[in-house]
C-alpha positions as CSV (number, residue, x, y, z in Angstrom):
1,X,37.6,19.5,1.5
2,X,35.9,18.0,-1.3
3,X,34.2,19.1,-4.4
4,X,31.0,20.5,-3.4
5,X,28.7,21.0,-6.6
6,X,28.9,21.5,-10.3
7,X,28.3,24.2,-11.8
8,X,27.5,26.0,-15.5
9,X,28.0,29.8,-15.8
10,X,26.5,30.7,-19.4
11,X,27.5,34.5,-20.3
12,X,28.8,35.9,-23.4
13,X,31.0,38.5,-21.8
14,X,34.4,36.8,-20.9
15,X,35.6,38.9,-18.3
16,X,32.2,37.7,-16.6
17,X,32.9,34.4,-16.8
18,X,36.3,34.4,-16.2
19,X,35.7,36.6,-12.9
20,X,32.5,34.0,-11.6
21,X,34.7,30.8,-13.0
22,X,37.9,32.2,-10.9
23,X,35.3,32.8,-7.5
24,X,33.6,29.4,-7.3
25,X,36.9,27.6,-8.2
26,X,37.8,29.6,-4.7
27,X,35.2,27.9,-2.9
28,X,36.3,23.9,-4.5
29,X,32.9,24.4,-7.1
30,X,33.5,22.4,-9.9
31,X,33.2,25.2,-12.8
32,X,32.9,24.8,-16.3
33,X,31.5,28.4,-18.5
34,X,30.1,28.8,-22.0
35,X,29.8,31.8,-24.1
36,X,25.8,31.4,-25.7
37,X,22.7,29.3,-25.1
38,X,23.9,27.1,-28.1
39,X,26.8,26.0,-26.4
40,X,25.4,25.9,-22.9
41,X,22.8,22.9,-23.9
42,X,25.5,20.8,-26.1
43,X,27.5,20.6,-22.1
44,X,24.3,20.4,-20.4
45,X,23.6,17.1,-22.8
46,X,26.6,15.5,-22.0
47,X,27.1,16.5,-18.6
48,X,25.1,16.9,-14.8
49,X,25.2,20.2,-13.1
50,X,23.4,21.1,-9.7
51,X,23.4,24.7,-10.7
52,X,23.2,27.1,-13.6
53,X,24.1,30.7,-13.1
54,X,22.7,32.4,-16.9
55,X,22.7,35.7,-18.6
56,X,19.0,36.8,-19.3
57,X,20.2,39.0,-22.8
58,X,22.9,36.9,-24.8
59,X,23.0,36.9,-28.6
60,X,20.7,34.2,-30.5
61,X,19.1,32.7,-27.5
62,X,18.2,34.2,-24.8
63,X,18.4,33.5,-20.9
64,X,14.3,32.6,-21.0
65,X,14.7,30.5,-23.7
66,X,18.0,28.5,-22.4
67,X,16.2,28.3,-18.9
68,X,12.7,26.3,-20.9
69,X,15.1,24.2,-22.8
70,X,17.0,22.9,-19.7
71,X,13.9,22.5,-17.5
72,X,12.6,20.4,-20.3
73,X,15.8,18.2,-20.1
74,X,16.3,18.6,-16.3
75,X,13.6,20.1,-13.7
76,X,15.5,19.6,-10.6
77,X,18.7,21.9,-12.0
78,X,19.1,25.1,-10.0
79,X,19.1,28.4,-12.4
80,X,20.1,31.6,-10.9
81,X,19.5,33.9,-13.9
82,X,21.7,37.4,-14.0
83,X,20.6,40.4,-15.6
84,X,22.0,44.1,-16.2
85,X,18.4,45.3,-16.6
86,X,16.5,44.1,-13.7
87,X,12.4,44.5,-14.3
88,X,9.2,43.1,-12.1
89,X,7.7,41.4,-15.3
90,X,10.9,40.2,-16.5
91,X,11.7,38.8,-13.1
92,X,7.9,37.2,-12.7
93,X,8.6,35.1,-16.0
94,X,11.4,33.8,-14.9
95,X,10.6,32.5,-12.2
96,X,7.3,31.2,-13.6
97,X,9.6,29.2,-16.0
98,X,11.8,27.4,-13.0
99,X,14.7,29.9,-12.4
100,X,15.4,29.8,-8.4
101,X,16.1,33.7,-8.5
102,X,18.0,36.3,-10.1
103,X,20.3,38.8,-9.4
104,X,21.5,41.7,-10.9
105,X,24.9,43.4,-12.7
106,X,27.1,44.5,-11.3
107,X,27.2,41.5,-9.0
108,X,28.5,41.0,-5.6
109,X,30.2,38.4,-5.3
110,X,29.3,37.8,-1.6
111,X,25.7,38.6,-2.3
112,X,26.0,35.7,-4.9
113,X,28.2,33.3,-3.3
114,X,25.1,33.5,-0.5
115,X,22.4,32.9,-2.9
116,X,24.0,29.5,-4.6
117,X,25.0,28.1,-1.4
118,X,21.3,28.7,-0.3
119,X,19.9,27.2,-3.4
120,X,22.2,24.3,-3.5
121,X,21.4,23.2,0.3
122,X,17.9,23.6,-0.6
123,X,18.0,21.3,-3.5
124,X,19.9,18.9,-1.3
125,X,17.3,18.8,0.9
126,X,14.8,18.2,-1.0
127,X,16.7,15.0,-2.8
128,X,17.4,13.9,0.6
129,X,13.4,14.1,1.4
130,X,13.0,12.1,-2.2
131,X,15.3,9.9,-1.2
132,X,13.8,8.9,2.4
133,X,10.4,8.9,1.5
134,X,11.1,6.2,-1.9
135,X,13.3,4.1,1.1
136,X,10.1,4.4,3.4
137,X,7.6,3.3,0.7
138,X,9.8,0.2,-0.3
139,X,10.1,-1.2,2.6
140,X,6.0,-0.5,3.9
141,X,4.6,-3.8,4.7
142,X,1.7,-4.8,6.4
143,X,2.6,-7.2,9.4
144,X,2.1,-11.2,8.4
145,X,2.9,-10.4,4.8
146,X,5.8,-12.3,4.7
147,X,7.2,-14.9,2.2
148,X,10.5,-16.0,-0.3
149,X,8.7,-18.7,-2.3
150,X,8.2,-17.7,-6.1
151,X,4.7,-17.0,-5.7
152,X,4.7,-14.4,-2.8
153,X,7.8,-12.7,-4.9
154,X,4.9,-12.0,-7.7
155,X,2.6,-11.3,-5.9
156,X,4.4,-8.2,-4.1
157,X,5.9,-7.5,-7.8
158,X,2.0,-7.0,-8.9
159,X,1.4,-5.2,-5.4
160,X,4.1,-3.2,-7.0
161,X,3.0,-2.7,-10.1
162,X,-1.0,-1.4,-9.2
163,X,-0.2,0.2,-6.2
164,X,0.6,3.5,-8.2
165,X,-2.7,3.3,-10.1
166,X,-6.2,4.0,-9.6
167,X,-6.9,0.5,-11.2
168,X,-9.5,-1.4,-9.3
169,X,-8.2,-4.7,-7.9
170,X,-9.6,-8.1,-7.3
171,X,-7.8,-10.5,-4.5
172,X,-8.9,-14.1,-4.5
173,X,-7.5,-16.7,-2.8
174,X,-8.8,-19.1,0.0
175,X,-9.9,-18.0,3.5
176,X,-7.3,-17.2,5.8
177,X,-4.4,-16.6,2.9
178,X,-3.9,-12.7,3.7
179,X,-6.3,-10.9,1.1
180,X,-7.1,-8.1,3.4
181,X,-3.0,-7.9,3.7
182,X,-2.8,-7.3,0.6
183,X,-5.0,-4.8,0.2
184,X,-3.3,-2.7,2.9
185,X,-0.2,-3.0,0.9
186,X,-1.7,-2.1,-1.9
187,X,-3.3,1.1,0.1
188,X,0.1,2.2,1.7
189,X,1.8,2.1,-1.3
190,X,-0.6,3.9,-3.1
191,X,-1.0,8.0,-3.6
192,X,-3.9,7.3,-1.5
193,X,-1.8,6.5,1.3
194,X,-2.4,9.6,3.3
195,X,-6.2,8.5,3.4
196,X,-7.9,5.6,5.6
197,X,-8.3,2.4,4.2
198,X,-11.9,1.2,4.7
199,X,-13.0,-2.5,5.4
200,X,-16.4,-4.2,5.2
201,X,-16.8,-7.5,5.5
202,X,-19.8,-8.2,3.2
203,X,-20.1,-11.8,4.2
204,X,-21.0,-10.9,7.7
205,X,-23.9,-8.3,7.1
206,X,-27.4,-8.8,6.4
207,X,-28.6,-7.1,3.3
208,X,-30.6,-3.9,5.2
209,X,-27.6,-3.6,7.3
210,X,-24.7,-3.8,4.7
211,X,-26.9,-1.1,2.8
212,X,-26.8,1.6,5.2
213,X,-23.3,0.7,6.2
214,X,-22.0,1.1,2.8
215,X,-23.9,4.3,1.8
216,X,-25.0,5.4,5.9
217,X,-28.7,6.9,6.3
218,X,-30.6,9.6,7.5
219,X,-32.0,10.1,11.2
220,X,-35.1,8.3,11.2
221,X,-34.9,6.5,7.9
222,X,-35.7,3.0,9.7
223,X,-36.2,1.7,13.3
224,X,-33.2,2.6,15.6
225,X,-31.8,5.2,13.1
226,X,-31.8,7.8,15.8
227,X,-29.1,9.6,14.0
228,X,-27.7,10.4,10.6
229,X,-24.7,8.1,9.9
230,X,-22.0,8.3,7.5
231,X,-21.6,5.2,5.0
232,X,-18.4,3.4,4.3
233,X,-17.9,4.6,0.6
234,X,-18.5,8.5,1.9
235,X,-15.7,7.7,5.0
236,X,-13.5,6.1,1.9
237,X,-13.1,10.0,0.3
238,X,-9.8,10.5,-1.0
239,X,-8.7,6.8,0.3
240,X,-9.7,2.9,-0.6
241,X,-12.4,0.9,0.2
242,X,-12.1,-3.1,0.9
243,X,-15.0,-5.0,0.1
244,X,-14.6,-8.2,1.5
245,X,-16.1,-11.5,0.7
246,X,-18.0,-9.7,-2.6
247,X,-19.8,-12.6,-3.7
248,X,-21.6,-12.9,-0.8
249,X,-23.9,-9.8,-1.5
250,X,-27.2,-9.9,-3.0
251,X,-28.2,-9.7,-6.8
252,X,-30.1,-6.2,-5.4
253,X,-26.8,-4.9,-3.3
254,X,-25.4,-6.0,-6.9
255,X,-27.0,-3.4,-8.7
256,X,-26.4,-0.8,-6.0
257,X,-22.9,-1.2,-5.7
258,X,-22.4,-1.5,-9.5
259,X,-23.9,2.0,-9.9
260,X,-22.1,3.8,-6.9
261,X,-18.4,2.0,-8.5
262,X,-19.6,3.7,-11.9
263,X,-20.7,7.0,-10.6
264,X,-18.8,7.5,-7.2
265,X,-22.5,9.0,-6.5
266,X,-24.9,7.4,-4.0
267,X,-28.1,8.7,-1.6
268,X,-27.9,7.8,2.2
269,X,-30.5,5.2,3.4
270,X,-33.8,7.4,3.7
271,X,-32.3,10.6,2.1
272,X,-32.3,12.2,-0.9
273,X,-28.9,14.3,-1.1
274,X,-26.7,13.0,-3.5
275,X,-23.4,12.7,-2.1
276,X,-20.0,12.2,-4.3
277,X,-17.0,9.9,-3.1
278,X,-13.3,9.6,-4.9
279,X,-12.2,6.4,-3.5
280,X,-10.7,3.4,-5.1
281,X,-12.1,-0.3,-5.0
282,X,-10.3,-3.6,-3.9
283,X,-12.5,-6.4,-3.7
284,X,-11.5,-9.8,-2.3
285,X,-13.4,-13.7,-2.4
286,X,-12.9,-16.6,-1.6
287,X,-15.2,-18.3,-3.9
288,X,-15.4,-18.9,-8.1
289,X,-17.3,-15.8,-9.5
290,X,-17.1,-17.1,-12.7
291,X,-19.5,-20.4,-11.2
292,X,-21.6,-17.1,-9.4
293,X,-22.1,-15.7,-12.9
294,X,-23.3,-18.8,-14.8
295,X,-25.7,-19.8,-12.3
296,X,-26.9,-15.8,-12.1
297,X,-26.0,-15.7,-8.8
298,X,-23.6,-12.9,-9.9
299,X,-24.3,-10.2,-11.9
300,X,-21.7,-10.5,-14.9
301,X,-21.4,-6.6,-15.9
302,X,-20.1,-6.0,-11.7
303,X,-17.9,-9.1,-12.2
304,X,-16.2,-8.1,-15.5
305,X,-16.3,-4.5,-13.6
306,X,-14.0,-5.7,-10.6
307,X,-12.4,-8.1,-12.2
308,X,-9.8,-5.4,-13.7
309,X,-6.9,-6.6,-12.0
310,X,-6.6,-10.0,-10.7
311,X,-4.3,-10.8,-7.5
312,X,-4.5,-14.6,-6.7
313,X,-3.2,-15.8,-3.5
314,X,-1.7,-19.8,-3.2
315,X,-2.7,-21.2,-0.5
316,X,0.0,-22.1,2.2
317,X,0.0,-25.7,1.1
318,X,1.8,-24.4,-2.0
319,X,4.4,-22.7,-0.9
320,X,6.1,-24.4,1.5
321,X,9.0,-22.2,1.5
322,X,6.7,-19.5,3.6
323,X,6.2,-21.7,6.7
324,X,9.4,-21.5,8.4
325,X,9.9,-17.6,8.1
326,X,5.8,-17.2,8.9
327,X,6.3,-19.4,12.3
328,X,9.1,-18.0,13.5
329,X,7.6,-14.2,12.3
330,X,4.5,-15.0,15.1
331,X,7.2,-17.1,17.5
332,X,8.8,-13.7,17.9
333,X,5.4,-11.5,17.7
334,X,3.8,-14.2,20.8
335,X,6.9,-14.4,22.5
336,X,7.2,-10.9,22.4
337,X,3.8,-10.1,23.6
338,X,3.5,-12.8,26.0
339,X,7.0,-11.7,27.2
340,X,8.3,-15.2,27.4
341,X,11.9,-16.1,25.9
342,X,10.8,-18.4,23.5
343,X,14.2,-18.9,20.8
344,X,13.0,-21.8,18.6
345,X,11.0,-24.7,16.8
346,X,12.6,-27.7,16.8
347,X,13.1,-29.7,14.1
348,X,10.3,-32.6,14.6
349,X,8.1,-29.5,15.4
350,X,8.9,-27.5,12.3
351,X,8.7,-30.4,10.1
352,X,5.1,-31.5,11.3
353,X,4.7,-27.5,10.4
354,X,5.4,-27.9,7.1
355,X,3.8,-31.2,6.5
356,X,0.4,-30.3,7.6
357,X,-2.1,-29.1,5.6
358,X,-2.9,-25.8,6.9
359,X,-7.0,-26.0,5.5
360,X,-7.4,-22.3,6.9
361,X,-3.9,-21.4,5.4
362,X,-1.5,-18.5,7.5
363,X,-4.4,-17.6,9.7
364,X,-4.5,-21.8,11.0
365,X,-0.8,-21.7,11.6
366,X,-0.7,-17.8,13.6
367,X,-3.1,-19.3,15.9
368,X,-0.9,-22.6,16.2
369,X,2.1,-21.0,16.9
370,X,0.5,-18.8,19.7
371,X,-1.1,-22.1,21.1
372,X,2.4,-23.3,20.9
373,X,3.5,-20.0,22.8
374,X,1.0,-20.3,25.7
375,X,1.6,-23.8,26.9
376,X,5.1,-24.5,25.5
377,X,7.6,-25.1,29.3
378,X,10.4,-24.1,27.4
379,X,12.8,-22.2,24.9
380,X,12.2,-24.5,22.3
381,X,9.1,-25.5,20.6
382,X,8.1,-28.9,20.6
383,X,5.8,-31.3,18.7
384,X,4.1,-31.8,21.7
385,X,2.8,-27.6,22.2
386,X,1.0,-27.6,18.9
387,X,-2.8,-28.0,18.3
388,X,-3.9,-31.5,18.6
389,X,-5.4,-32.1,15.6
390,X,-1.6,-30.9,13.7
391,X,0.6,-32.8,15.6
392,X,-1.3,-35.8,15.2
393,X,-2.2,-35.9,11.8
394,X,-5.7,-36.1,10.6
395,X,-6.9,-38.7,13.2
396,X,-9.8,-36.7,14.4
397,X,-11.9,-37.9,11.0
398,X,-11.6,-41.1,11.0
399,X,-15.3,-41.5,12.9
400,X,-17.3,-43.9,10.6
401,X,-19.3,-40.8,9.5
402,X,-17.2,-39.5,7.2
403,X,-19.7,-37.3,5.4
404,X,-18.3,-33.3,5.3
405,X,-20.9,-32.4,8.1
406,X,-20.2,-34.9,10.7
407,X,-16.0,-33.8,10.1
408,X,-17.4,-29.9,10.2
409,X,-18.9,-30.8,13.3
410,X,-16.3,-32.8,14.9
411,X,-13.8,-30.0,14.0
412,X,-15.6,-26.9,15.3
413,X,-16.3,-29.0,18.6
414,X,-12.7,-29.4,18.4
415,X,-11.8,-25.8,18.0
416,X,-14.4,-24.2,20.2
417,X,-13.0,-26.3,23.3
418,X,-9.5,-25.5,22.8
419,X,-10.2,-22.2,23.3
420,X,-12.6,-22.9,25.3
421,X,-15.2,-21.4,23.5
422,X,-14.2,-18.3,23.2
423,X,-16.4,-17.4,20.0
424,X,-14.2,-14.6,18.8
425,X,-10.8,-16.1,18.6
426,X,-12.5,-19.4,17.6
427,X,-14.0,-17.9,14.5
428,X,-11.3,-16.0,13.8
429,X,-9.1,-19.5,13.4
430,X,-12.4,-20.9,11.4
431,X,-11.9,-18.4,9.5
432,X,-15.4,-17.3,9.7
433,X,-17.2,-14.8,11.1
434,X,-19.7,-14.9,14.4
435,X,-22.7,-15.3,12.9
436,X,-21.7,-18.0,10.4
437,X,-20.3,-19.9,14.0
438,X,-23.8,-19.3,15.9
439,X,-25.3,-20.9,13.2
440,X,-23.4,-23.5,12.9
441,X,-23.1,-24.5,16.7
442,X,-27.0,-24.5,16.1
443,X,-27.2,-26.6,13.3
444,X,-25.3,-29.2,15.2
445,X,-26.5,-28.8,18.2
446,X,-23.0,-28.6,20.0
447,X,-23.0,-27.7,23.4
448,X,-20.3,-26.4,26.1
């Protein structure tokens, strides 16, 4: 059997010592005694014990004042403090100060041997619980947020490093690089964990509609408001809120938001309640705020307010590294969900992969690899199962319009019949959203 704890007995009667230091040695304790507070903390400096049994009344210190000394030094230790004169308010102040119980002279040694074998499973429980729920947070990861090259290593180091904070965050990189990913990893590693992460695409809203859905309104406050509705900064309570695409928003949302970030204090559409929110802010773009701000497209006091931390994400293009473990993360994923055996890209597929361009970064090459997934007729992936327009190079833009409209054009007529225009899934690999596509299939007049 081997040793099963370590433990101090502090008491200045020997025969006490002596008697306790003779017991636990009986049940393989590792024991070592001392005679007065004074000499207890010079062996609780230079060595660990899981427990403490401690006279209360010793000469020059006593047990209270040993037991705030070693939970200044060490709050997980277990003290069991033991008293000949046994009191309610002497026993409430110990305890108030950290001791796990007391127990009184003369002692049983059963009665004791019970208590520290209670204490000390108790305390290794807890450690255990420590110890599983630091291995759980390490390895939390939001699917897709995968990559070895030097520049996904810092950005999870800075995930890291502002997850434990309140610090707002601001995530720019290009469309389709995994902003909203990292967001969530921020959120899950967070103390705000145990809260919902809330999303709003900014981008995609109107002005009068992102208003209400950021702050909700009351019934009747406009046409349609049949009920009252929460907003997304009151559903963020206790958790995050993402506010995607930011530069999008109005100069007037500007303002609004601004305040709200301040304050945490906002008004429903058409009310007049003011309602608080704790919730921390992670703002992502695509686009340069900095350009926003000098042309006064951007207000600068909101930039310089959400511009507190700075997470930029390269795009794919720049770390090339990422591309063989991201297609063969969403081979298994497709393969997986599409229950076909699907064990590899071959090598003139993988290194077409890593030699294309990838203009709407991870997002471009997820939907690739699932294209590749559908149609492939066998195990191995093959230059011929990817999109078109990748496994043949650029071709597709060499029309004597070059101009950037007619190469838009030719590539969302591209896009939309490959997936047969499906306008979900083909904005989603635009990396837009539906109303940006509707407009655009109007403005070029592209038909099915």
């Amino acid at each position: 059997m081997g040793t099963r704890a370590n433990i101090l007995i502090v008491d200045d009667e020997q025969v006490v010592r002596e008697s306790l230091t003779h017991w636990f040695e009986e049940d393989n304790y590792t024991v070592q005694s001392a005679e007065n507070g004074e000499a207890a903390l010079k062996l609780f400096e230079k060595n660990k014990f899981d427990l403490i049994l401690l006279d209360m009344k010793m000469p020059g210190m006593s047990g209270l004042d040993v037991l705030v000394k070693i939970k200044e030094f060490d709050t997980q230790v277990v003290v069991i403090l033991i008293t000949a004169f046994a009191s309610v308010p002497s026993a409430i102040k110990a305890l108030k100060e950290g001791a796990y119980d007391y127990i009184t002279k003369p002692i049983d040694p059963d009665e004791l041997s019970h208590i520290v074998e209670k204490a000390l499973d108790q305390k290794k429980l807890i450690n255990e619980n420590i110890l599983l729920k630091e291995n759980i947070d390490e390895i939390v990861r939001p699917d897709n947020l995968i990559g070895e090259s030097p520049a996904m290593k810092k950005i999870f180091s800075l995930i890291y490093t502002v997850a434990p904070t309140d610090t707002t965050v601001l995530i720019r990189g290009e469309s389709g690089t995994g902003k909203e990913l990292v967001a969530k990893a921020i959120h899950i590693n967070s103390k705000r964990k145990y809260f919902p992460i809330i999303t709003v695409n900014c981008g995609a809203l109107a002005e009068s509609i992102l208003e209400s859905e950021l702050f909700g309104h009351e019934k009747g406050a406009f046409t349609g408001a049949h009920f009252k509705r929460k907003g997304k900064f009151e559903m963020a309570n206790g958790g995050t809120i993402f506010l995607d695409e930011i530069g999008t928003i109005s100069l007037k949302m500007q303002i609004e938001l601004l305040r709200v970030i301040e304050t945490k204090q906002f008004t429903r559409v058409g009310g007049n309640e003011t309602i608080k929110s704790d919730f921390r802010v992670i703002a992502a773009t695509n686009e340069p705020l900095e350009e926003l701000v000098k042309e006064g497209r951007f207000r600068e006091d909101l930039y310089y307010r959400l511009d507190v931390f700075t997470i930029l994400i390269q795009p794919l293009r720049e770390r090339l590294e990422d591309i063989p473990l991201l297609a063969y993360y969403f081979l298994d994923k497709f393969s997986s969900q599409m229950n076909k055996k699907k064990t590899k890209i071959s090598a003139e597929a993988m290194d077409f992969l890593i030699r294309h361009n990838w203009q709407g970064n991870v997002r471009e090459l997820e939907n690739a690899v699932e294209r590749a997934v559908v149609v492939s007729k066998s195990e191995i992936i093959q230059c011929a199962d990817l999109p078109f327009q990748i496994s043949n190079g650029n071709n597709y833009y060499n029309a004597e319009d070059r101009s950037l409209d007619a190469c838009e054009k030719k590539h969302i007529a591209l896009i939309l019949s490959e997936y047969e225009w499906n306008i979900s899934r083909t904005a989603k690999v635009l990396g837009i959203d539906r109303v940006t596509l509707y407009n655009k299939i109007n403005k070029y007049s592209l038909r099915k």
